[in-house]
C-alpha positions as CSV (number, residue, x, y, z in Angstrom):
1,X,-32.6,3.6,23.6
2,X,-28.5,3.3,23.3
3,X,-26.8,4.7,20.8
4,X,-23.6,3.7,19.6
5,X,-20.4,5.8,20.2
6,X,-17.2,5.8,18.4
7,X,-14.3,6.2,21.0
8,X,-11.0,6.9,19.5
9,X,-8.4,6.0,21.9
10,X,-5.1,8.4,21.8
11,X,-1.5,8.0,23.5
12,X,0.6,10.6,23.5
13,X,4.1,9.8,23.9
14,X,6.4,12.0,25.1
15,X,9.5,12.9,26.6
16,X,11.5,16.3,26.1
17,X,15.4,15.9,24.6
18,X,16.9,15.3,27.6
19,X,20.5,15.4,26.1
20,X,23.7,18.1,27.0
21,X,23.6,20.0,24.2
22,X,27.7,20.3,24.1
23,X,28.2,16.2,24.8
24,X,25.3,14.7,23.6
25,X,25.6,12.6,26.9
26,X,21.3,11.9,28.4
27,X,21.4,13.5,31.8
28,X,18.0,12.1,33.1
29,X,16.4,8.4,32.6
30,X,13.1,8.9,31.3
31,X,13.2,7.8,28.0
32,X,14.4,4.1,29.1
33,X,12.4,3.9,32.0
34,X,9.2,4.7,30.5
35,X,10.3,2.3,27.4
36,X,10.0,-0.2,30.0
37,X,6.7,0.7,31.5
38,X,4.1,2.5,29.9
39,X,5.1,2.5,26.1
40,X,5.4,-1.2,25.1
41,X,2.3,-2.0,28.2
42,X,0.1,0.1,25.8
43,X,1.3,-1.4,22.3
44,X,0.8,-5.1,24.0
45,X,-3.1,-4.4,24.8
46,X,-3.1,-4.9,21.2
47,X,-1.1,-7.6,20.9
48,X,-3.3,-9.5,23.9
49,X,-6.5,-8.0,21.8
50,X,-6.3,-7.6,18.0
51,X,-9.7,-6.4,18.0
52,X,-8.5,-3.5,20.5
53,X,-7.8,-0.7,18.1
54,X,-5.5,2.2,19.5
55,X,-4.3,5.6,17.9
56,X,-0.3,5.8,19.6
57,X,1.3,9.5,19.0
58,X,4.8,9.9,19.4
59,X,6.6,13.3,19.6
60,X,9.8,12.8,17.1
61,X,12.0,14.4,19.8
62,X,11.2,11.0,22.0
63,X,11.7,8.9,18.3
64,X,15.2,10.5,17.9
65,X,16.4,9.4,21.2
66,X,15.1,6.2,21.4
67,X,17.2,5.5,18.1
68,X,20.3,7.6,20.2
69,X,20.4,5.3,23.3
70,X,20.3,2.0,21.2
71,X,23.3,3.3,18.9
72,X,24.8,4.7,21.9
73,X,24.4,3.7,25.1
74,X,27.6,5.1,26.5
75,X,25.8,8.0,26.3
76,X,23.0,7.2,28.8
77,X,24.8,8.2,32.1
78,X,22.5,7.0,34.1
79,X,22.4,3.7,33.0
80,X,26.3,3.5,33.2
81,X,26.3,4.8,36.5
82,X,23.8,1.8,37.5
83,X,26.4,-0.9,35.7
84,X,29.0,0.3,37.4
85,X,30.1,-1.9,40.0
86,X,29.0,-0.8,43.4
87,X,32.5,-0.8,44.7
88,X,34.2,1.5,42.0
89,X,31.2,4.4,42.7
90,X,32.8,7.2,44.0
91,X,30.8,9.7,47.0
92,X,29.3,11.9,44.0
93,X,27.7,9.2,41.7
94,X,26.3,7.7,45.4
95,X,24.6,10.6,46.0
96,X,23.6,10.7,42.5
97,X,21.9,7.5,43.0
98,X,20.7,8.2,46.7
99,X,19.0,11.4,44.8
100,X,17.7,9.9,42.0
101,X,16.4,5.9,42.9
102,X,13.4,7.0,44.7
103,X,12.0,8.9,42.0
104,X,8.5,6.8,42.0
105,X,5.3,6.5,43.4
106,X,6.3,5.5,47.2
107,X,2.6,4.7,48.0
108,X,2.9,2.3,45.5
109,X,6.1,1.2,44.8
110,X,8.3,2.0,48.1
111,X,6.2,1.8,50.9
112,X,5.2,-1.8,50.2
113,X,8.2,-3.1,49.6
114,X,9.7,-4.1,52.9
115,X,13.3,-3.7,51.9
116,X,13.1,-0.7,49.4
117,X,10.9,1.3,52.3
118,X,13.9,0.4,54.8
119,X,16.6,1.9,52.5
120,X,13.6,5.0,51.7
121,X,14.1,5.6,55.6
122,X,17.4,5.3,55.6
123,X,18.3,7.9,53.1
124,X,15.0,10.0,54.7
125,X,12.4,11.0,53.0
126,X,13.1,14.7,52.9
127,X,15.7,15.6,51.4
128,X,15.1,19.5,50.6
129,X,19.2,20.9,50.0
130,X,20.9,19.1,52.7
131,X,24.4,16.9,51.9
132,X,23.8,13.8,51.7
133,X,27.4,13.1,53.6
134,X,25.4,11.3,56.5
135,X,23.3,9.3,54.5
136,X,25.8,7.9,52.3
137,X,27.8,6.7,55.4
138,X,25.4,4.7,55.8
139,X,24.7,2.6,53.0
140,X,26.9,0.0,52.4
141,X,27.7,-1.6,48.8
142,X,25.1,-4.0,49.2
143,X,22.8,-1.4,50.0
144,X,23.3,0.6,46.6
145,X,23.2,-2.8,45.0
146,X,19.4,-3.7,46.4
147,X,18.5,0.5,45.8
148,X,19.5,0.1,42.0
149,X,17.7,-3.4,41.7
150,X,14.5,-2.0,43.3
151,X,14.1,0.7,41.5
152,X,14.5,-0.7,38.0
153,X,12.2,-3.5,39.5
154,X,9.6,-0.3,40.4
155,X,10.0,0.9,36.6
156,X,9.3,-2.8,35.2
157,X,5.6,-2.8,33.4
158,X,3.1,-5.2,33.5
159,X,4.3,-7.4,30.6
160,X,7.7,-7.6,32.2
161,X,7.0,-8.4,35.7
162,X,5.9,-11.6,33.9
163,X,9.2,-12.5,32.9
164,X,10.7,-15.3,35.2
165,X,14.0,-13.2,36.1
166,X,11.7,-10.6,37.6
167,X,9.4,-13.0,39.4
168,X,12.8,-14.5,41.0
169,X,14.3,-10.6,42.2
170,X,10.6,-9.7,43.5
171,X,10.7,-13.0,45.5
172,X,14.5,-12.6,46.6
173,X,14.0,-8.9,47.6
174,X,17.1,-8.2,49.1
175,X,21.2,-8.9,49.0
176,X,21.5,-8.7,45.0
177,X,24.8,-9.4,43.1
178,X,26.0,-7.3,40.4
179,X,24.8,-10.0,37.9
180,X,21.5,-9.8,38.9
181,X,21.7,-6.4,38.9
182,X,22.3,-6.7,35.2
183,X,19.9,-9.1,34.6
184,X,17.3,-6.2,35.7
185,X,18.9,-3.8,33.4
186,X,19.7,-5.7,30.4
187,X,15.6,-6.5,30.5
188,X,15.3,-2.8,30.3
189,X,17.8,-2.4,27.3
190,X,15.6,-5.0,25.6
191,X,12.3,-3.1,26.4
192,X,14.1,0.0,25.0
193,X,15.1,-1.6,21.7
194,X,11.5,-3.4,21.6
195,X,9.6,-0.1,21.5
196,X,9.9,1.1,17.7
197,X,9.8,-2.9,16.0
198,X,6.7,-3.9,18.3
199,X,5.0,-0.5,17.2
200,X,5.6,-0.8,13.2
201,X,4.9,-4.3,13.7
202,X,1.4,-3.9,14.8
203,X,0.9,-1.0,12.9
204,X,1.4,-3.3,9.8
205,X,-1.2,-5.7,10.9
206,X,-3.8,-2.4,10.8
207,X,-4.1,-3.0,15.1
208,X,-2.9,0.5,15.8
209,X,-2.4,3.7,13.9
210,X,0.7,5.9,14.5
211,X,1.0,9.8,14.4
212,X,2.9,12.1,15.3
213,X,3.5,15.9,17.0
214,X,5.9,18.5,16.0
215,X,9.6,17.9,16.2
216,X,9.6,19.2,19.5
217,X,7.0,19.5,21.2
218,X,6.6,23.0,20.6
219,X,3.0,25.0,21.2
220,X,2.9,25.7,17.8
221,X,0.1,28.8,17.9
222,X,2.6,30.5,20.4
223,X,5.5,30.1,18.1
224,X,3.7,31.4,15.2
225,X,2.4,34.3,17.1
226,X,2.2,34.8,20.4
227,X,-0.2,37.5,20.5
228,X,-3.2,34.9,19.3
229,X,-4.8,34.6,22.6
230,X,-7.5,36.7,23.2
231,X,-7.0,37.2,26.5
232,X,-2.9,38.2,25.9
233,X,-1.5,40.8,27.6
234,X,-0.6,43.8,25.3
235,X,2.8,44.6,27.2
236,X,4.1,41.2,26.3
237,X,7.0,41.7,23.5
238,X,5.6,40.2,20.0
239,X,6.8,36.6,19.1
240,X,6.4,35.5,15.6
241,X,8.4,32.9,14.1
242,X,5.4,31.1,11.6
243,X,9.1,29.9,9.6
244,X,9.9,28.1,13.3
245,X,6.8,26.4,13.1
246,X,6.6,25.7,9.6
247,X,10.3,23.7,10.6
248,X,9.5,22.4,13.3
249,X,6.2,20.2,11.4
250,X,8.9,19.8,8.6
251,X,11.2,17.6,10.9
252,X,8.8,16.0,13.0
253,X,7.6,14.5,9.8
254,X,10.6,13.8,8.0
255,X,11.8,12.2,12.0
256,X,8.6,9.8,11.8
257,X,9.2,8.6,7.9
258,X,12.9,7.7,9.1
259,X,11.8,5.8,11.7
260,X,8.7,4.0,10.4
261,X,8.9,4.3,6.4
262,X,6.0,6.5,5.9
263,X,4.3,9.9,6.3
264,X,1.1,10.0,9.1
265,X,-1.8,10.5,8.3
266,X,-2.9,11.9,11.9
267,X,-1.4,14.9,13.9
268,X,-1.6,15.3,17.8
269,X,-0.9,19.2,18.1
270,X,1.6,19.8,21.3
271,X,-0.8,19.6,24.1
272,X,-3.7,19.7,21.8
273,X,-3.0,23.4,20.8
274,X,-4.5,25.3,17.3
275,X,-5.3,28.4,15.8
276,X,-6.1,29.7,12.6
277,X,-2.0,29.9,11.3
278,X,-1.3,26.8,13.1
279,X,-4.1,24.6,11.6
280,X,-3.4,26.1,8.0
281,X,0.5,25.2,8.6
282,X,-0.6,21.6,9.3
283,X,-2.7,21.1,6.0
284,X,0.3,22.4,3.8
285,X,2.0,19.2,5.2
286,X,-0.4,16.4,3.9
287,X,-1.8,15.9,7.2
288,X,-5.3,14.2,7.3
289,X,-6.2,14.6,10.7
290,X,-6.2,16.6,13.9
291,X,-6.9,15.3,17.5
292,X,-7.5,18.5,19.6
293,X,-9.0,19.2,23.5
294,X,-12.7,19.9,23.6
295,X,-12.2,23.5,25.5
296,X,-10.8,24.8,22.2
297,X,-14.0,24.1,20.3
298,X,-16.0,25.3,22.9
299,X,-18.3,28.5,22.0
300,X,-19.3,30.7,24.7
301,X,-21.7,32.2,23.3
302,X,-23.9,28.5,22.7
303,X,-22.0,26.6,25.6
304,X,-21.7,24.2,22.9
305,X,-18.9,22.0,21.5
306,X,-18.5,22.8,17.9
307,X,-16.5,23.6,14.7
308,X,-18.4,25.8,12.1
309,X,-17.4,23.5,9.1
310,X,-19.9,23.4,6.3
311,X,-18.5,19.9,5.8
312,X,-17.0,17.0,8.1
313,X,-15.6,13.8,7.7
314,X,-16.3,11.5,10.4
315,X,-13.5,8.5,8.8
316,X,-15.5,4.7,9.4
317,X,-18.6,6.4,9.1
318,X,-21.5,7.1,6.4
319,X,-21.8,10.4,5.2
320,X,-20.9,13.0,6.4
321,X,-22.2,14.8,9.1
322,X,-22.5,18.2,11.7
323,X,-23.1,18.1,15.0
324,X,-21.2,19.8,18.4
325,X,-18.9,17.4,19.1
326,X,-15.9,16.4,16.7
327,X,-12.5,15.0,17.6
328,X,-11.5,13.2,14.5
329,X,-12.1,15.3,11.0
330,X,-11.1,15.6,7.4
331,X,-8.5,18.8,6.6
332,X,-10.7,18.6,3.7
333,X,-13.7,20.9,3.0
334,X,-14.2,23.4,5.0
335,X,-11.4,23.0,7.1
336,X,-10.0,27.0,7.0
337,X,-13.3,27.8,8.9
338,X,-11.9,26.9,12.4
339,X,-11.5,30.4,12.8
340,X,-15.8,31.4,13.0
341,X,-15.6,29.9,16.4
342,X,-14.9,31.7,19.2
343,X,-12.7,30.1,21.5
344,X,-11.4,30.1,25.0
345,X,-9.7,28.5,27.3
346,X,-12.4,27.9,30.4
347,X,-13.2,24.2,31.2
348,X,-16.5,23.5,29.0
349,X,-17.3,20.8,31.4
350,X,-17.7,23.0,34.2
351,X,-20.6,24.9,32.3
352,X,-21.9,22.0,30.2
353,X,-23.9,18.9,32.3
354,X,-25.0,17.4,29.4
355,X,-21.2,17.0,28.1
356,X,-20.3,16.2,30.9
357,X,-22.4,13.2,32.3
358,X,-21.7,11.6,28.7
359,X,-17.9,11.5,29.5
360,X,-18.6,10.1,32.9
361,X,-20.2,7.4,31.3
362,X,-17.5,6.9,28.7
363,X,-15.0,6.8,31.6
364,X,-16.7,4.0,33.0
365,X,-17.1,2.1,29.9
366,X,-13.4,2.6,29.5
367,X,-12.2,0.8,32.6
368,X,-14.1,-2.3,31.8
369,X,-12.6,-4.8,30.6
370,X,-15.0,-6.0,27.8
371,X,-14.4,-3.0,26.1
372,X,-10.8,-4.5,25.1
373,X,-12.9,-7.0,23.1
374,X,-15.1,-5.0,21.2
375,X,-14.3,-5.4,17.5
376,X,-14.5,-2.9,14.6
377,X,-12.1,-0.2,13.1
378,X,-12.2,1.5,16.2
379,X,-13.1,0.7,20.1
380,X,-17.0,0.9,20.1
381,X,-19.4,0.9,23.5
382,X,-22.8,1.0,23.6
383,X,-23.5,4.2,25.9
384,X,-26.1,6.7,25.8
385,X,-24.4,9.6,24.5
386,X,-22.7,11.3,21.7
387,X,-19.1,11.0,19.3
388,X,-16.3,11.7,21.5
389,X,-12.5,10.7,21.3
390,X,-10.4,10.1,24.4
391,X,-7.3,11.7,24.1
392,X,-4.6,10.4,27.3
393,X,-1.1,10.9,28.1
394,X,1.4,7.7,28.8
395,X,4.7,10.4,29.8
């Protein structure tokens, strides 16, 4: 007979500061482009299907400059390099662009694309250290006009390949002016400022929950101690900065509450990383939760999945129950006993066929589509199998 299973859904969102420390100026794209497709995609399965409820994680380091590029956008160089006419460009911002307009999937996004594939082969594909002297000769003005266009066209999501303006540049595919060109990249300067309203907007409604990591990004057991692996090497100088990481929690929080009004509730650890000091830093800041990767609550000495709590908190559910498998818990009761496990780093799923056919199946489940319109606190499938939470990256 089935069972019910619980499956937490968890985005982490994150980019790494990206900014010149001396101008303040962002060197590298990612934050806008990613706006565009990936962060608001997610938030909108939400919109499309209320029912569909999500857990979204944002580091603050990716908070703060999302707020940066909307204050200042003068600051985004490579956004200004884009809205610069293609006629005032001078040989180094060309090979700027030539460098940097390809950087997507070319199986999916170049290769199709007739015109963007002919520019791809133009330029050449390798590039390795070689001057690009040659292969600027050869693009003309109109050329860096359709390269801009079609890339920005590449980073569009879902949502915004709806939008008639895109539908018309798909469609036209080549020999763009500069005012479609800014129509393209004034879309994405509206995805950009949508990201933090459409989140707190849906977040009000109840549809979503939003937590956060620390400030930035740090792997806050390292930074407390580095020597807390077991398997650490004894020659490696001693790193312990527990005030770092105490900081580091400290701002991520106070970074969230300036940007949404309120304190989290839920904590995704930098790449899912704990230890004793780390955890016990985290309950002196309020948190309630803790989303965490199964291989560090894997035992080798049961093969099991576990956390030796004499009490857990399973939140939507009756009681309170044990078992070996836990991805969402109460800091309460119990919660200092993380430490009676003993962890490792190996792949559990390797050594454990049981665990591992019940994620297959959740995997599948997952990709269906009726799972978007399953109701309840939290997205619920009827597998056989046990509580799990699925924890993915949108980055």
């Amino acid at each position: 007979m089935s069972k019910e299973v619980r499956l937490a859904f968890i985005w982490h969102m994150h980019q790494p500061d990206y900014r010149d420390p001396a101008t303040g100026v962002h060197l590298l794209p990612w934050v806008q482009l990613h706006s565009a497709r990936g962060y608001n995609d997610v938030a909108k399965i939400s919109l499309t299907y209320p029912s569909f409820k999500q857990t979204i994680n944002f580091s603050p380091v990716l908070l703060n400059q999302l707020d940066d590029l909307l204050e200042m956008p003068w600051l985004d160089y490579f956004m200004q390099l884009c809205l610069k006419p293609s006629d005032d460009l001078s040989d180094s911002e060309k090979d700027f662009l030539l460098r940097h307009c390809f950087l997507v999937n070319w199986d999916v996004h170049v290769k199709p694309n007739q015109r963007y594939n002919q520019l791809l082969m133009k330029r050449g594909p390798e590039l390795g250290g070689r001057d690009l002297q040659y292969a600027r000769m050869q693009f003309t003005k109109s050329d860096i006009r359709d390269l801009i266009v079609h890339f920005f066209l590449a980073w569009s999501g879902f949502h915004m390949r709806k939008e008639p303006e895109v539908i018309e540049l798909f469609k036209k595919g080549q020999s763009f002016s500069e005012e479609e060109k800014i129509i393209i990249i004034g879309l994405h300067r509206e995805a950009l400022g949508a990201v933090i309203p459409l989140h707190a907007g849906l977040q009000s409604k109840g549809t979503i929950e939003l937590t956060c990591s620390p400030y930035n990004h740090p792997i806050l057991p390292l930074l407390v101690d580095t020597q807390v692996r077991p398997d650490h090497n004894p020659s490696t100088p001693e790193f312990r900065y527990p005030e770092d990481a105490r900081r580091q929690l400290k701002l991520g929080i106070e970074e969230f509450e300036r940007v949404f009004g309120h304190k989290p509730s839920g904590m995704w650890p930098s790449e899912g990383s704990v230890s004793q000091d780390a955890v016990e830093l985290i309950q002196e800041t309020g948190i309630k939760w803790l989303a965490m990767d199964e291989a560090l609550l894997y035992d080798c000495s049961t093969e099991r999945l576990y956390l030796r709590m004499p009490r857990i908190e399973f939140p939507g559910l009756s009681g309170n129950r044990t078992g070996p498998l836990l991805r969402r818990f109460s800091v309460t009761g119990g919660f200092r006993t993380i430490s009676g496990s003993n962890f490792h780093g190996r792949n559990p799923l390797k050594r454990s066929p049981r665990l591992s056919g019940t994620l297959r199946r959740s995997r599948r489940i997952s990709r269906r589509a009726d799972l978007l319109r399953l109701s309840g606190l939290s997205a619920t499938a009827r597998i056989r199998g046990s509580i799990i939470m699925t924890a993915a990256r949108a980055s």
